[in-house]
N, CA, C and O atoms as CSV, one atom per row, in Angstrom:
chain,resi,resn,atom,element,x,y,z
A,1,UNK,N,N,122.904,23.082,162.753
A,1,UNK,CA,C,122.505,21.715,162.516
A,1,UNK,C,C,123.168,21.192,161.238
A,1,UNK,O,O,123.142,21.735,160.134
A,2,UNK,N,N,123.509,20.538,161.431
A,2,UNK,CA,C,123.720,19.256,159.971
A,2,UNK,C,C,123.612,17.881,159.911
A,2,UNK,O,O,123.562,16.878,160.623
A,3,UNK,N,N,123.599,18.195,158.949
A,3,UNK,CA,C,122.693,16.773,157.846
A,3,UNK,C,C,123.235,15.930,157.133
A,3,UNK,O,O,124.225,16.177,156.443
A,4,UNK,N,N,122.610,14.709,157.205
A,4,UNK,CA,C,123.145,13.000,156.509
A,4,UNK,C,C,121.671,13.034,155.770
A,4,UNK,O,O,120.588,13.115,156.349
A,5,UNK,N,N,121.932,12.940,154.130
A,5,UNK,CA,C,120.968,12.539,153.425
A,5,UNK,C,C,120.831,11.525,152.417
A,5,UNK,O,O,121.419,12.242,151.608
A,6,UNK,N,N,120.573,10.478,151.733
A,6,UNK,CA,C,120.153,10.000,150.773
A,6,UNK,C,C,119.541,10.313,149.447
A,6,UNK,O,O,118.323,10.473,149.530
A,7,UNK,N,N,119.871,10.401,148.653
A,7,UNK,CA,C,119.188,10.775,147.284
A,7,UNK,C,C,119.347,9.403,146.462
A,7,UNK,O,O,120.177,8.501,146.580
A,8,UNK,N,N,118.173,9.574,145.520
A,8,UNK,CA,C,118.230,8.387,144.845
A,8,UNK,C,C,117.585,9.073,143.130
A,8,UNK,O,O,116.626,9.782,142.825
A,9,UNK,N,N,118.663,8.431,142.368
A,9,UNK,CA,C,118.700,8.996,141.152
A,9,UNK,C,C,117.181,8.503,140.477
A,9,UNK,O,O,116.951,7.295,140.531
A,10,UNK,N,N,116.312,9.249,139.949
A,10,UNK,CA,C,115.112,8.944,139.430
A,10,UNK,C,C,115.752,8.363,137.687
A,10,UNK,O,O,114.886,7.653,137.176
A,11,UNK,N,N,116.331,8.436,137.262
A,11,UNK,CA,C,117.408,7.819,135.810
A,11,UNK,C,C,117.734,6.628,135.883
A,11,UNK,O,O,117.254,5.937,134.984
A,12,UNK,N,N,118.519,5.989,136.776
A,12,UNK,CA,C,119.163,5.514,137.172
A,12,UNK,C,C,119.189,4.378,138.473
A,12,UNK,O,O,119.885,3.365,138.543
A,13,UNK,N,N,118.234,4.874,139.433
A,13,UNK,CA,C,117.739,4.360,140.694
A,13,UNK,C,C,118.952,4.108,141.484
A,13,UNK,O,O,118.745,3.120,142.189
A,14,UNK,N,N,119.845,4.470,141.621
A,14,UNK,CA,C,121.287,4.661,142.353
A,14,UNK,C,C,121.258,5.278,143.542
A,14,UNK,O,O,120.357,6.116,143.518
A,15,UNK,N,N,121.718,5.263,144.391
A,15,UNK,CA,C,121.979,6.593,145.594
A,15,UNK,C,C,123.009,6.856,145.914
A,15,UNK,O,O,124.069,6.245,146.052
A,16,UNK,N,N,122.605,8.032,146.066
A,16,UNK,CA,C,124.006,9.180,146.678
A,16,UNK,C,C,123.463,9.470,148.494
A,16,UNK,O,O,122.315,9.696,148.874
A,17,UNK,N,N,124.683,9.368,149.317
A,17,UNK,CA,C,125.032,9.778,150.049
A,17,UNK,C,C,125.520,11.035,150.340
A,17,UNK,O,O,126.257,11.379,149.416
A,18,UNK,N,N,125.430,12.102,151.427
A,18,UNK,CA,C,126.178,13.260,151.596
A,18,UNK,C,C,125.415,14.114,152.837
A,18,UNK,O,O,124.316,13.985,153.376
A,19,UNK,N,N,126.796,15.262,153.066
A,19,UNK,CA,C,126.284,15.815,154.539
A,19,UNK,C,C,126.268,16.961,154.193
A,19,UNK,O,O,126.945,17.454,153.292
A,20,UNK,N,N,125.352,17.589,155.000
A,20,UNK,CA,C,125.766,18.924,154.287
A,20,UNK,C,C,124.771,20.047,155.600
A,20,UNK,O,O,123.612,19.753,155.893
A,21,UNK,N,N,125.205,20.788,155.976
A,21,UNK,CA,C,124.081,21.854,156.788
A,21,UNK,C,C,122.674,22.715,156.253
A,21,UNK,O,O,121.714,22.904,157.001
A,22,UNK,N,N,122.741,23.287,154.560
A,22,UNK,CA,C,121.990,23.354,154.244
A,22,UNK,C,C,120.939,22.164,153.727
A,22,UNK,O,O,120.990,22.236,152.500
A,23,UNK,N,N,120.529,21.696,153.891
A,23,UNK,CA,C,119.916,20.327,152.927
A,23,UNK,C,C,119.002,20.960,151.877
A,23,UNK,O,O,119.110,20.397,150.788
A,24,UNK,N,N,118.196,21.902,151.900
A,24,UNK,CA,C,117.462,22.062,150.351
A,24,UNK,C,C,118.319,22.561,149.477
A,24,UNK,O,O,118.299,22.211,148.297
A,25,UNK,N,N,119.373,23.647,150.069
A,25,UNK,CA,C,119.859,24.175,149.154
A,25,UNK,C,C,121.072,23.412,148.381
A,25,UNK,O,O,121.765,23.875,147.475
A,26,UNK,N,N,121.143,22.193,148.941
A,26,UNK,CA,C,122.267,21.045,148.336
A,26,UNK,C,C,121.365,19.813,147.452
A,26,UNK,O,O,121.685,19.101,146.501
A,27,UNK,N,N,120.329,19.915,148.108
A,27,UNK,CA,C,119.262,19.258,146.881
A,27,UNK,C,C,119.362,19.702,146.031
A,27,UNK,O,O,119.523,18.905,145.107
A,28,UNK,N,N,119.358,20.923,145.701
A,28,UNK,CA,C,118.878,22.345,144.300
A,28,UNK,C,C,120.164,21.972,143.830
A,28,UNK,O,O,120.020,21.279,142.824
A,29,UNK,N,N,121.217,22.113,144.088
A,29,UNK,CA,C,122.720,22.036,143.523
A,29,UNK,C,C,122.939,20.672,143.064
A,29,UNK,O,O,123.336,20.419,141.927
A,30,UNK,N,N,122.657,19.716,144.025
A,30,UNK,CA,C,122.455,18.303,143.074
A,30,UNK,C,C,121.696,18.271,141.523
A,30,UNK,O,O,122.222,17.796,140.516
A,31,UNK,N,N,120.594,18.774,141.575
A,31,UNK,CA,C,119.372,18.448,140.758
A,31,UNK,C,C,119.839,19.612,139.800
A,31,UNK,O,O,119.252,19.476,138.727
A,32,UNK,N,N,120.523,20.504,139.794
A,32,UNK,CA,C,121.163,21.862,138.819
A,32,UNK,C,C,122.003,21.449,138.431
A,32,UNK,O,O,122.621,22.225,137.702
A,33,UNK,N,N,122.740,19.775,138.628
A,33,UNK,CA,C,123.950,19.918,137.816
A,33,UNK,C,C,125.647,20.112,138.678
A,33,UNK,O,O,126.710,19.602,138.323
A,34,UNK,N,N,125.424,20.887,139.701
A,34,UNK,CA,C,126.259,21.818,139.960
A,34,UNK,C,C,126.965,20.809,140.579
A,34,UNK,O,O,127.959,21.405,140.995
A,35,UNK,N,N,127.093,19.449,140.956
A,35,UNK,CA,C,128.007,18.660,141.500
A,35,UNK,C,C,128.001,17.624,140.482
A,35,UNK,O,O,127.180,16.721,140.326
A,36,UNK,N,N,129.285,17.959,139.659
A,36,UNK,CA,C,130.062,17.181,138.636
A,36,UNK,C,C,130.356,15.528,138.392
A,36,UNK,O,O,130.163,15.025,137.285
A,37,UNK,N,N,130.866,14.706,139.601
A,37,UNK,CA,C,130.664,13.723,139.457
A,37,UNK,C,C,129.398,12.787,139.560
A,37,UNK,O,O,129.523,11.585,139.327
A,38,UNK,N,N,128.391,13.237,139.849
A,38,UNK,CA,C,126.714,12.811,139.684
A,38,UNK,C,C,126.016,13.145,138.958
A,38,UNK,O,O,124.992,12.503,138.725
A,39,UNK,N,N,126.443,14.725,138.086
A,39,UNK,CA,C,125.662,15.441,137.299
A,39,UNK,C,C,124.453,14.099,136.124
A,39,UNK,O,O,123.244,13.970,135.932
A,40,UNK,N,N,125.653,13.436,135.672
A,40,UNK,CA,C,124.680,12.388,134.322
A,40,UNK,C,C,123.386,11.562,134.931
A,40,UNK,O,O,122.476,11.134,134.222
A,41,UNK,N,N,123.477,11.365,136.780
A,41,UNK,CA,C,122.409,11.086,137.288
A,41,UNK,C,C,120.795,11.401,137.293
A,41,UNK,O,O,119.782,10.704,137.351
A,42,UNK,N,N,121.094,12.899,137.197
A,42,UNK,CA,C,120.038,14.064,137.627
A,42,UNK,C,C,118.744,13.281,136.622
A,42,UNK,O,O,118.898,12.717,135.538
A,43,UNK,N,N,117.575,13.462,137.340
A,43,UNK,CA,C,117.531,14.384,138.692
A,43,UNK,C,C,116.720,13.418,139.531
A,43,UNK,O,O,115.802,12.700,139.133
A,44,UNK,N,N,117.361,13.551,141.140
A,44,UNK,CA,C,117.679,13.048,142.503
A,44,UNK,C,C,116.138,13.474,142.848
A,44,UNK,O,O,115.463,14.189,142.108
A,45,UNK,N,N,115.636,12.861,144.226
A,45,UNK,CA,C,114.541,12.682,145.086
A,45,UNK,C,C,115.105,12.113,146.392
A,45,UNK,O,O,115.515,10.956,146.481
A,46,UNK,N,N,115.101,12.866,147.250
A,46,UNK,CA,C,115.598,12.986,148.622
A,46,UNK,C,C,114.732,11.732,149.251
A,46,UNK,O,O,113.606,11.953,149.697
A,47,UNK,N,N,115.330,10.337,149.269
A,47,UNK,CA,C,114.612,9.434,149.979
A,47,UNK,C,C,114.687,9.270,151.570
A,47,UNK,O,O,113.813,8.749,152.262
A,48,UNK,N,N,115.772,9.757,151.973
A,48,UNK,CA,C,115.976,9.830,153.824
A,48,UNK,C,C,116.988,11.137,154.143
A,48,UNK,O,O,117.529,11.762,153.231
A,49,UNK,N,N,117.126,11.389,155.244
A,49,UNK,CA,C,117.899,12.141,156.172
A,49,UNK,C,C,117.694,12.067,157.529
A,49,UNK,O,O,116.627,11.830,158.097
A,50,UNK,N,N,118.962,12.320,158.107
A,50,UNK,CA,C,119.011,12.465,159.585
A,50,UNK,C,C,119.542,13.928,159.896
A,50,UNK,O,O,120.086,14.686,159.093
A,51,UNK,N,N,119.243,14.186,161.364
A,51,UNK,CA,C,119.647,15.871,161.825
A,51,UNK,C,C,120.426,15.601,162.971
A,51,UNK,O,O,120.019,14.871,163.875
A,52,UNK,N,N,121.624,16.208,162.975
A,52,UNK,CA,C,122.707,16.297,163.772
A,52,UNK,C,C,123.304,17.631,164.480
A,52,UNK,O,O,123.577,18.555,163.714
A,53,UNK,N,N,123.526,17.817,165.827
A,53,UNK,CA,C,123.914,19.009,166.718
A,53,UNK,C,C,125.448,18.989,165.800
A,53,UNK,O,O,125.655,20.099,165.309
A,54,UNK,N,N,126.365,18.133,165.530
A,54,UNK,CA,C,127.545,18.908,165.215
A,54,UNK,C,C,128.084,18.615,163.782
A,54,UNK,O,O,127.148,18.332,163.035
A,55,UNK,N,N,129.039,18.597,163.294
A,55,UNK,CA,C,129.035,18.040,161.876
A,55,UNK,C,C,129.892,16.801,162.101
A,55,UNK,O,O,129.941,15.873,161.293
A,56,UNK,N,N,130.691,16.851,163.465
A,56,UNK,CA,C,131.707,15.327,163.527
A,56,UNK,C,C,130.281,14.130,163.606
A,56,UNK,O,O,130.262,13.413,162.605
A,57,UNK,N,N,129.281,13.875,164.493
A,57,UNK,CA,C,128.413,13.224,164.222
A,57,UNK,C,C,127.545,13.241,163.067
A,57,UNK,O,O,126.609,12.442,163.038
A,58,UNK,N,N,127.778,14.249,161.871
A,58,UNK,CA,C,127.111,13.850,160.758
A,58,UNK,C,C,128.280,13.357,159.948
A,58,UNK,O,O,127.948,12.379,159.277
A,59,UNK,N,N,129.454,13.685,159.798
A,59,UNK,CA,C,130.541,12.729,159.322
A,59,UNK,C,C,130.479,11.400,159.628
A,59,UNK,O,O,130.070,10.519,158.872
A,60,UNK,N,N,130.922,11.250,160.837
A,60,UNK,CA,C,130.491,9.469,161.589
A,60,UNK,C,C,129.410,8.491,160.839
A,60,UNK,O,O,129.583,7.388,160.321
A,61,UNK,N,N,127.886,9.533,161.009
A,61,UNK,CA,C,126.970,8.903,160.417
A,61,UNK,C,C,127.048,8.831,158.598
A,61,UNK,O,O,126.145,8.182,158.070
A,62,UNK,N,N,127.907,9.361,157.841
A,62,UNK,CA,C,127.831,9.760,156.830
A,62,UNK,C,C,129.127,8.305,156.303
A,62,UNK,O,O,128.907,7.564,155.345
A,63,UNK,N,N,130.027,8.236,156.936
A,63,UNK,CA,C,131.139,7.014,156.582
A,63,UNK,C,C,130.170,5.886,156.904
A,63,UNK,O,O,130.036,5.075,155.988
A,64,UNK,N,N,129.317,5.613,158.241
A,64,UNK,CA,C,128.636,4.348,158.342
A,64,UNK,C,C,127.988,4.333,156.386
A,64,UNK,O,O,128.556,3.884,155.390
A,65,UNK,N,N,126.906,4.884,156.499
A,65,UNK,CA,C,126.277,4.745,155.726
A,65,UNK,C,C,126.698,4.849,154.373
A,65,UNK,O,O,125.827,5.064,153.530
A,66,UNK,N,N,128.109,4.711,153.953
A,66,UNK,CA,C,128.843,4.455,152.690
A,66,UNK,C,C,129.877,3.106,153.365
A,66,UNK,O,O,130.723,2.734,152.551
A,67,UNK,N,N,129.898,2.426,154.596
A,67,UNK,CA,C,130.699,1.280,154.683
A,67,UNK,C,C,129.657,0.086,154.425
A,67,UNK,O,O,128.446,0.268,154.554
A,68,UNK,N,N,130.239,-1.208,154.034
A,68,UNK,CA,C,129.554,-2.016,153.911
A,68,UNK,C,C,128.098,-2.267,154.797
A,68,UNK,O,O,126.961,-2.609,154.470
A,69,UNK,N,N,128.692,-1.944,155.963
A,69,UNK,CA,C,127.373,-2.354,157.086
A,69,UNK,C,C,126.487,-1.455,156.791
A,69,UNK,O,O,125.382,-1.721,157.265
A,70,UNK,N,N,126.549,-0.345,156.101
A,70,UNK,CA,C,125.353,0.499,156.047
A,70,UNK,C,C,124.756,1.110,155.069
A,70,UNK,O,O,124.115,2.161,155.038
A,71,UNK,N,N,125.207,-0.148,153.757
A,71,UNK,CA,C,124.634,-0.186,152.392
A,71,UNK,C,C,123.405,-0.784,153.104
A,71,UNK,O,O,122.407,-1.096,152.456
């Protein structure tokens, strides 16, 4: 399975987008720092996600939701 999630910076009130198959364990890595260009955000609160059979449909869903139509 993989995953399209939302995070929204509790600092900041911003959101991040991203896909990923594990989802807690990419929460933990968000909120640790461990992804560099968001790090000054921290720390994130998982406001949505969706669950996907392959990762090309969590890509798909993952470009909508960073193109205009799906701000």
């Amino acid at each position: 399975m993989c995953y399209v999630y939302i995070l929204r910076s509790k600092k900041f009130n911003k959101h991040y987008t991203g896909q990923t198959k594990n989802l807690n364990k990419r929460i933990e890595e968000h909120n640790s720092g461990k992804t560099k260009s968001i790090k000054a955000y921290i720390p994130f609160e998982l406001i949505y996600f969706e669950e996907f059979s392959t990762r090309k449909e969590a890509l798909e869903r993952e470009k909508y939701f960073k193109s205009g139509c799906g701000r």
